[in-house]
C-alpha positions in Angstrom: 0.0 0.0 0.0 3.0 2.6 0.8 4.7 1.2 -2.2 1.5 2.7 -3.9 1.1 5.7 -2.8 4.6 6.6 -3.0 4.2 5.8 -6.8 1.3 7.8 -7.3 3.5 10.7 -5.4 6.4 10.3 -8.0 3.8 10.4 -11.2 2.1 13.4 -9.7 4.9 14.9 -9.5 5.9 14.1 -12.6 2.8 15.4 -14.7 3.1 18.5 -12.7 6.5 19.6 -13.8 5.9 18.2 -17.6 2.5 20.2 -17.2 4.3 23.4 -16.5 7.3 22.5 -19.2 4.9 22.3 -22.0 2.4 25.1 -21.1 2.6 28.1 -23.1 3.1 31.6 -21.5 1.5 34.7 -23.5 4.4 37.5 -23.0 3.4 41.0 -24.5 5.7 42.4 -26.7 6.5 46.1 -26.5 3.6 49.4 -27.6 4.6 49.7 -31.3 6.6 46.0 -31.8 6.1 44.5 -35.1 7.2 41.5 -37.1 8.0 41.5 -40.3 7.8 38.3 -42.5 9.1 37.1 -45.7 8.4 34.5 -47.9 8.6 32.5 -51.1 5.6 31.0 -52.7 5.7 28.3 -55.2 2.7 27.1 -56.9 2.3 23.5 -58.5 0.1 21.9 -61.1 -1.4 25.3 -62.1 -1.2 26.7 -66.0 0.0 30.4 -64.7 1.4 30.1 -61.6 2.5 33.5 -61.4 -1.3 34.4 -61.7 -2.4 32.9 -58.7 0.4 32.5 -56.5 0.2 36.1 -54.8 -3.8 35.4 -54.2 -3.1 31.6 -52.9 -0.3 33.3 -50.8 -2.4 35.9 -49.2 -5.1 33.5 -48.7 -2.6 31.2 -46.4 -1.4 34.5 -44.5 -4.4 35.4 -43.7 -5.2 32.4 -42.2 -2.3 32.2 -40.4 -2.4 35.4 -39.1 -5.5 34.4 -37.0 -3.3 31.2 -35.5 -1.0 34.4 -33.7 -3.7 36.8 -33.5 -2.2 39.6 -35.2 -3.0 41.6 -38.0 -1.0 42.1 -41.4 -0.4 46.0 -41.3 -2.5 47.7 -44.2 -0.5 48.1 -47.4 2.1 46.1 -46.1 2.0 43.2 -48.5 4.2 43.6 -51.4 6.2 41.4 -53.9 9.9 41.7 -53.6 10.8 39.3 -56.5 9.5 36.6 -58.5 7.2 34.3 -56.2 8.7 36.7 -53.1 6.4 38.4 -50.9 7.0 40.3 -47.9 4.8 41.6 -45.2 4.3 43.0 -41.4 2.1 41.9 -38.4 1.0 43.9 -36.0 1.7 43.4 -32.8 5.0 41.8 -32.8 4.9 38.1 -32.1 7.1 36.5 -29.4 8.9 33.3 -30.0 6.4 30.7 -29.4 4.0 32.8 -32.0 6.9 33.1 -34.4 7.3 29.2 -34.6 3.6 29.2 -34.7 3.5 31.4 -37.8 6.6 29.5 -39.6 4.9 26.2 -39.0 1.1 27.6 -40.5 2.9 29.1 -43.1 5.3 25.9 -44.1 2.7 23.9 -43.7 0.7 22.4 -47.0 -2.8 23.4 -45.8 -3.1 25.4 -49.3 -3.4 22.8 -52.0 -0.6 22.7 -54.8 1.1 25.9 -53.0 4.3 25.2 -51.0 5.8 28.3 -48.5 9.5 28.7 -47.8 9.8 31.1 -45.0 12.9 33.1 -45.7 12.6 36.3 -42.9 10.9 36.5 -39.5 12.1 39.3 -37.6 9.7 41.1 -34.4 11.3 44.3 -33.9 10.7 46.5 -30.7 11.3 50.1 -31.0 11.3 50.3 -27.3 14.4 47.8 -27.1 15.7 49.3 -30.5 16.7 45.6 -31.1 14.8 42.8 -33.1 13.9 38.8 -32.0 15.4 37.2 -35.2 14.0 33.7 -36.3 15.6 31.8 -39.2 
């Protein structure tokens, strides 16, 4: 019986610090952070690629942009080059929300369109530094 209950002890134990391990922590960013994002679309199995790859891209941020609950900064969506495209989120993300966004955005949730995430950079004008990832 003491043999059990010291078990039980240990595995409590146990779950409690995996618990607290794997539990995510939301951590503000700074008034005025931002992240800015860039990334290469390539489409597959389409006649004009190029004609629907900046819709099919947009589409997938958008999406993604809910997963991190931020908002892509009006006018800030541009193409830099061929099948490049470039864009902001307001507020900045921290690092959990940054792998968050890579993964959503790598992922192949958009049929025949495949996402290379080249840039993801939240930069806090309050620190005057930026959180670089990748």
């Amino acid at each position: 019986m003491l043999l059990w209950l010291g078990l039980a002890a240990v595995v409590t134990v146990g779950l409690l610090l995996l618990r607290a391990e794997l539990m995510t922590v939301d951590l503000d960013e700074a008034e005025g952070s931002f992240t800015d994002v860039v990334v290469a679309a390539q489409v597959t199995q389409e006649d004009d690629p190029a004609a629907v790859r900046e819709e099919m891209t947009r589409g997938l941020v958008s999406t993604c942009r809910l997963l991190v609950n931020a908002d892509v900064v009006a006018e800030s969506f541009r193409t830099v080059a061929d099948g490049v495209f470039a864009f902001r989120l307001r507020p900045g993300l921290d690092e959990f929300e940054r792998r968050e966004l890579r993964g959503c955005l790598s992922d192949t949730r958009v049929q025949h369109l495949l996402v290379d995430v080249r840039h993801l950079e939240t930069v806090t004008p309050a620190a005057g530094a930026g959180s670089r990832d990748g």
